[in-house]
C-alpha positions in Angstrom: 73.9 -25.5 3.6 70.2 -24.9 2.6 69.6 -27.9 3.3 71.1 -28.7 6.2 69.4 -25.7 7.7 65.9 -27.3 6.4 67.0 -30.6 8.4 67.3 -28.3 11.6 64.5 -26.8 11.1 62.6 -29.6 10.7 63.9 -31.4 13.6 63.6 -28.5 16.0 59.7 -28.3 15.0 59.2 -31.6 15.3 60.5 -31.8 18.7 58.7 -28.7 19.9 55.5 -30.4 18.7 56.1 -33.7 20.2 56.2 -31.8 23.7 53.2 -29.8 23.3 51.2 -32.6 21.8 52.5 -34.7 25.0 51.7 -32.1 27.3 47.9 -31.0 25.9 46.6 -34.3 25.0 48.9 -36.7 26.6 49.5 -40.8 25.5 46.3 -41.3 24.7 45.6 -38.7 22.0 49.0 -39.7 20.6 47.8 -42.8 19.7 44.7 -41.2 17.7 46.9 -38.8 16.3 49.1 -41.6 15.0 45.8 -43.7 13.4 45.5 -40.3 11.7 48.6 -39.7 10.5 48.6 -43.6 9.3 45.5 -43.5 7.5 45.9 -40.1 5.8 49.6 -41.1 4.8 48.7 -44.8 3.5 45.6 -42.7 1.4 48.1 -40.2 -0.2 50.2 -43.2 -1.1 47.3 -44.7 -3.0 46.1 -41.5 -4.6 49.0 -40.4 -6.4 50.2 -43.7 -7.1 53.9 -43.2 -7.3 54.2 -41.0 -10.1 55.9 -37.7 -8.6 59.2 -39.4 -9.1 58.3 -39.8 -12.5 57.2 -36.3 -12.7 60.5 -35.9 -11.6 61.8 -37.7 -14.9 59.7 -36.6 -16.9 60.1 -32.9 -16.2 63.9 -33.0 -15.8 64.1 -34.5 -19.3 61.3 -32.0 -21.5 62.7 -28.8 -19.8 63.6 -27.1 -22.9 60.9 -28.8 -25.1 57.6 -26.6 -24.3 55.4 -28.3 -26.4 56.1 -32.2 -24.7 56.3 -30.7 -21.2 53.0 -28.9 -21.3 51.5 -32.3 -22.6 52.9 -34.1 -19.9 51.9 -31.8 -17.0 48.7 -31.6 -18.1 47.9 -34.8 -18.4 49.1 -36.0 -15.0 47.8 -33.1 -13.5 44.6 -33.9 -14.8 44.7 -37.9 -13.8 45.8 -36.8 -10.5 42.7 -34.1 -9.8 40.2 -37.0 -11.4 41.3 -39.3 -8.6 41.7 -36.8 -5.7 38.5 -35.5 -6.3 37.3 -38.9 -6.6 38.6 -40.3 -3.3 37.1 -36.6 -1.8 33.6 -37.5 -2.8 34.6 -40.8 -1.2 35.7 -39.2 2.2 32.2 -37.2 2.5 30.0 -40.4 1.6 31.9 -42.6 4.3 32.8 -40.7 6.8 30.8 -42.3 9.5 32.4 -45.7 8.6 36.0 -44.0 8.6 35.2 -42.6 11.8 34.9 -46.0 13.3 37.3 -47.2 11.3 40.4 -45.0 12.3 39.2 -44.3 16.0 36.6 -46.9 16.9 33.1 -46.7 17.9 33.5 -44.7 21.2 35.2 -41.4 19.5 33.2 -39.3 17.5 36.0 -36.8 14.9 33.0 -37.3 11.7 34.2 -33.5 11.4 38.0 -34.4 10.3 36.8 -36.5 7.4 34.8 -33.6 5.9 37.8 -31.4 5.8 40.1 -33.8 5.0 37.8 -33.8 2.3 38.5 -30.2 0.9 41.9 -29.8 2.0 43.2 -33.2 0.2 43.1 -32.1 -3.5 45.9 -29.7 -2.3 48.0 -31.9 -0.8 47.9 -34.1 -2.8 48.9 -31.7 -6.0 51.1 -30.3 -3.5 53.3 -33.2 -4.0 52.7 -33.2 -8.1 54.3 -29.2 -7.8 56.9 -29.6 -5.9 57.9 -32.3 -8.4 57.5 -30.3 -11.0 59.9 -27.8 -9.6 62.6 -30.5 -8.9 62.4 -31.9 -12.1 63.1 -28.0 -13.5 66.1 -28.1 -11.1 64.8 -25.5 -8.9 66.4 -27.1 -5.6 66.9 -24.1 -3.8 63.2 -23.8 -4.3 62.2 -26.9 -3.3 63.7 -26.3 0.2 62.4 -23.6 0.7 58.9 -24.6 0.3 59.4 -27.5 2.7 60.8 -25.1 5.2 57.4 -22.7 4.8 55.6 -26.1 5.2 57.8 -27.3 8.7 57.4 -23.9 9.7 53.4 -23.3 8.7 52.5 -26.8 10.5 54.9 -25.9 13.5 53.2 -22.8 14.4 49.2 -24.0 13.0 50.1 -27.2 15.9 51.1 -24.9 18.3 47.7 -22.8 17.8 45.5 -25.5 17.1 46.8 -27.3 20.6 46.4 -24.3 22.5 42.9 -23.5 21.8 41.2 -27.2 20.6 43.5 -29.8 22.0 43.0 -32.9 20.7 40.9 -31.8 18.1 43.2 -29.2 17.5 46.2 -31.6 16.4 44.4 -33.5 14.2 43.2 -30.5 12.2 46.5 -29.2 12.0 47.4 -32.2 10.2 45.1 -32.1 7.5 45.6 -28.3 7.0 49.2 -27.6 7.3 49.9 -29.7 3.9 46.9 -28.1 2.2 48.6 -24.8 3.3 51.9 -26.2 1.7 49.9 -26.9 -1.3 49.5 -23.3 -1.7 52.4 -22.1 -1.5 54.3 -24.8 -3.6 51.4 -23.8 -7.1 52.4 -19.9 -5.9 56.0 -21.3 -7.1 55.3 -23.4 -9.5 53.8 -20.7 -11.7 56.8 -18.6 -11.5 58.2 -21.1 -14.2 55.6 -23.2 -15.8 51.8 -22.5 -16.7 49.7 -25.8 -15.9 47.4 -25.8 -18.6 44.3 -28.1 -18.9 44.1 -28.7 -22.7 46.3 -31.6 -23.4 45.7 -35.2 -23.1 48.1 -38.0 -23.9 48.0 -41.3 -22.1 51.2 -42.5 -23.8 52.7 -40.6 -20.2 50.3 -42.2 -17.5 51.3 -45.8 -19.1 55.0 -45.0 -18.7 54.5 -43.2 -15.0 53.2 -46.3 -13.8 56.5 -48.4 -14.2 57.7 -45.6 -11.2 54.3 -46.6 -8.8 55.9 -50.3 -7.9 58.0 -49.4 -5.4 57.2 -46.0 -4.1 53.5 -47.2 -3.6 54.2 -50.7 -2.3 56.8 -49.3 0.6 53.8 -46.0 0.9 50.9 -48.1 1.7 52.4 -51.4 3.2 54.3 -48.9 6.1 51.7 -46.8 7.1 48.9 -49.5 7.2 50.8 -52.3 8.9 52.0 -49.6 12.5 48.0 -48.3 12.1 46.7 -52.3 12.6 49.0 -52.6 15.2 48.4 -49.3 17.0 44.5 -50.1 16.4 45.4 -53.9 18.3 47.3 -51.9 20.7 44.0 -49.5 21.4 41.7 -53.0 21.6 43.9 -55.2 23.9 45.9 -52.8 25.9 44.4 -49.6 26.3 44.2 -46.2 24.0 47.2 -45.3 27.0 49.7 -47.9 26.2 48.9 -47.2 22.3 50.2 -43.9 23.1 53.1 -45.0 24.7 54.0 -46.8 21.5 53.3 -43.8 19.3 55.5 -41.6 21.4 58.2 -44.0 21.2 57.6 -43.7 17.7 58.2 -40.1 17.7 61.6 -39.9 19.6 62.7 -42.7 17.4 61.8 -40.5 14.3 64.0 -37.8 15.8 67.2 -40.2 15.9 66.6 -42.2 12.9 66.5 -38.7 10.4 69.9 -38.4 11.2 71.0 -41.3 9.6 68.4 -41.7 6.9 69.3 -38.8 5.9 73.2 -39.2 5.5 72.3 -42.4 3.5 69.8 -40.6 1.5 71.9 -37.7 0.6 75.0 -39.5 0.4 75.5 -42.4 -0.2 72.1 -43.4 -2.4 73.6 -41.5 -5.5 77.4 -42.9 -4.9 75.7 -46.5 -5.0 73.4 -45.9 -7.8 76.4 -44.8 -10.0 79.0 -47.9 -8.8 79.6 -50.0 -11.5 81.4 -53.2 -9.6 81.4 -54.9 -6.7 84.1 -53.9 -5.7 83.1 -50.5 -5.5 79.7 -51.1 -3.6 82.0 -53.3 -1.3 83.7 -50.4 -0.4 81.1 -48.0 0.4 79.6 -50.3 2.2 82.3 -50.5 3.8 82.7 -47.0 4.6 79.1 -46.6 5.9 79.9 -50.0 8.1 83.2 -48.1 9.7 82.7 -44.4 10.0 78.6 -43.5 10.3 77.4 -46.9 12.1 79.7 -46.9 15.0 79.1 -43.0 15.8 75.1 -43.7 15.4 75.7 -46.5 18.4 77.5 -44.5 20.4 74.6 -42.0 20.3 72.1 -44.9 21.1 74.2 -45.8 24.2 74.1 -42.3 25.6 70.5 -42.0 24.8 69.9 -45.3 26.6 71.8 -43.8 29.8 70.0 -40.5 29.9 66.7 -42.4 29.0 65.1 -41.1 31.9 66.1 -37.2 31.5 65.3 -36.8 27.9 61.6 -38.6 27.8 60.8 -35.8 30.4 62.6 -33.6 28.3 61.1 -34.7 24.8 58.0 -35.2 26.2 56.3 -35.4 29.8 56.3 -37.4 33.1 53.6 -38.9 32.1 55.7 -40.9 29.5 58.3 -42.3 31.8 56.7 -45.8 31.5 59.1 -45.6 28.1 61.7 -46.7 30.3 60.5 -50.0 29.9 60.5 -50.2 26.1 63.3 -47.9 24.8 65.9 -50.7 25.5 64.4 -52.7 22.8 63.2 -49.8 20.1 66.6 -49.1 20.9 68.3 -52.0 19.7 65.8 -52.5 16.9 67.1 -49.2 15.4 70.2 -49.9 15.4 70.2 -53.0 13.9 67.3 -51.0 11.2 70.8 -48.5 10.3 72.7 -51.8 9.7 70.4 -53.1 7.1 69.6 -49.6 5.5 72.9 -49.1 3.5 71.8 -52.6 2.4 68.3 -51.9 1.6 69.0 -48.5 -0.1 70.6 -50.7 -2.7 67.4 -52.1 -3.9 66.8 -48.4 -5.2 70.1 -47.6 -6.1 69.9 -51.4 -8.6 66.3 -50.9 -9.2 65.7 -54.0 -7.8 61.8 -54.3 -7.4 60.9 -57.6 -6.9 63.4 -58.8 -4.3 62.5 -55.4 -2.9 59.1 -56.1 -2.8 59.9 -59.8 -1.3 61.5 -58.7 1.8 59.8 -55.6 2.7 56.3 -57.4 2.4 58.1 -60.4 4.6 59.4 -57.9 6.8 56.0 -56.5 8.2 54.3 -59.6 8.1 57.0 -60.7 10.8 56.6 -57.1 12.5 52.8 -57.4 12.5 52.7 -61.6 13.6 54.8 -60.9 16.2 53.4 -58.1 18.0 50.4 -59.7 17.8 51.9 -62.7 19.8 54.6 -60.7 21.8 51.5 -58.5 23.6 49.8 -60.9 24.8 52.4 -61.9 27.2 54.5 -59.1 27.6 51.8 -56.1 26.7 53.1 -53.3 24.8 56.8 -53.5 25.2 56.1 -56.7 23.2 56.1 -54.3 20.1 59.2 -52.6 20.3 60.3 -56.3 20.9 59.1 -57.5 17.4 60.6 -54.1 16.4 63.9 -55.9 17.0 63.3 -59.1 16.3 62.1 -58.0 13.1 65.2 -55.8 11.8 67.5 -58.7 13.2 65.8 -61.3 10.7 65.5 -58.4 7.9 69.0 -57.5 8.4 70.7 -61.2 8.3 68.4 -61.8 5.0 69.6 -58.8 3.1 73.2 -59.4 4.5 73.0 -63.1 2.7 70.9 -61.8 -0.6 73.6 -58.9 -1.4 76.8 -61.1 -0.6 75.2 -63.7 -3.1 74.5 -60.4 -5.4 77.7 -59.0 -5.4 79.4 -61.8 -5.9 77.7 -62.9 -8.9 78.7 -58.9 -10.3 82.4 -60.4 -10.2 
């Protein structure tokens, strides 16, 4: 129930902030906002290199063994705040180039680098506590922090907005996880002291077996919607980039729905099937009850298109009309392949996970690139579709090879 009500929260925030960012700053300080988000996402990725989830593991399993836990901790916690500070100092040297870098050469936001600079050490160890209090089972906990975060970042948007616009929402995204930070060490120290006396490296080589996947899918995401957004601002306009981000956006607010259901539910039912047999049928299950209902809320969102982009976000989005058709599809056929694609987790299957998800943004990326110059920026959403039609028919194939072979 907890977390369902976390869920709720989390969308109803989100949706109040998509309307006030789309009424303050409009399409075209989306677009910066989402080469922000991109960039600061794709740098946390890199930073922590995977290894929450095996802080996760590693926490979950040394509970009741003092001594090994507070050797572990420490040493991760002291490898992560090496690298975070390292990549701080980094952020004050080049902030001029990442300036240009993220927002081009007309746009002056030098300022955001130099507190991104102080606030990232805690959000980035904001991510190493609240795996720390997974891994001692402290659930309740865990969503309770990331309701005080949805909540904090909520109403810091809404304030931010209101008196510095632009500049506003892009501060609130580098100080609303700091903020989190804060609150998740408050919790953290309820139940476990972090000392800084321990070193063993024997954990750090067996963390990185964890970074594989979680970084590869971390980085490649992030980096691959920032170049295109980034084309998007060169070819098209900072405007039509906006449009796409805002697309984006309501996407995000449909799509949690059903990530979530297959996240929660059927991830740890798959990771615990022992036959094909019994994969077969929860795929089955996913094909028949959650897939049909989840296009039947894309066909009404198609036919009140019009209504809910004013309602989500502002007239001055209702060029969306154009593109939702095909983000539209693209997402659906995205829910199709995600019961198969959660199964490279559930099998721990890296490298043919690595294999298609690489291939699968290459194709996104290629043929945006191509599809804008004829059709502008609904070419994206396009590629969107054409993209998750090729992904989905290849993992169809690869799994009905896969399970057949489990026979």
């Amino acid at each position: 129930m907890l977390n369902n009500i976390s869920l709720l929260i989390r969308l109803f925030t989100g949706v109040i902030s998509a309307k006030m960012i789309a009424v303050f700053v409009g399409p075209a300080g989306m677009a910066f906002l989402g080469n922000f988000r991109n960039f600061s996402a794709s740098l946390e990725a890199i930073t922590t290199m995977g290894f929450n989830q095996g802080v996760v593991k590693y926490v979950a399993e040394n509970k009741n063994d003092q001594q090994k836990l507070a050797k572990a901790t420490s040493t991760i916690f002291i490898f992560m705040l090496g690298v975070v500070l390292l990549v701080a100092i980094a952020l004050l040297i080049f902030r001029s180039y990442l300036n240009r870098y993220v927002f081009g050469g007309g746009f002056s936001f030098e300022f955001l680098f130099v507190v991104l600079a102080f606030a990232f050490p805690l959000q980035v160890l904001n991510g190493f506590f609240l795996a720390v209090i997974n891994g001692l089972e402290r659930y309740r906990t865990v969503i309770q922090v990331n309701i005080i975060g949805n909540v904090l970042g909520f109403l810091l948007t809404i304030v931010c907005l209101y008196f510095w616009q632009l500049n506003g929402a892009l501060l609130a995204l580098i100080i609303a996880p700091a903020l989190t930070g804060i609150c998740s060490y408050g919790w953290v120290r309820r139940d476990l002291v972090v000392e800084l006396q321990y070193w063993d490296s024997s954990f750090l080589k067996s963390l990185f077996s964890y970074s594989a996947m979680a970084v590869f899918s971390a980085v490649l995401s992030p980096l691959t919607f920032f170049y295109i957004r980034t084309h998007l601002m060169k070819t098209q306009g900072v405007l039509e980039a906006g449009y796409w981000e805002a697309l984006l956006r309501i996407s995000g607010f449909y799509m949690l729905f059903v990530i979530t259901f297959v996240s929660v539910y059927f991830l740890p039912k798959l990771s615990i099937a022992d036959s094909s047999k019994s994969i077969r049928k929860l795929i089955v299950e996913y094909l028949t009850r959650v897939l049909p209902l989840f296009a039947l809320g894309l066909v009404l969102f198609y036919f009140l298109r019009s209504w809910l982009i004013e309602l989500l976000l502002d007239r001055s989005f209702l060029p969306l009309i154009d593109m939702i058709q095909w983000q539209l599809i693209g997402d659906f056929l995205k829910a199709f392949s995600m019961i198969y694609g959660i199964l490279f987790y559930a099998k721990k299957l890296v490298i043919p996970f690595m294999i298609t998800e690489a291939l699968s943004y290459v194709v996104f990326y290629v043929s945006s690139l191509f599809l804008t110059e004829s059709y502008g920026v609904v070419g994206v959403p396009m590629a969107h579709c054409i993209t998750y039609l090729l992904y989905s028919a290849t993992l169809l194939l690869y799994f009905t090879v896969y399970l057949k072979k489990m026979n």
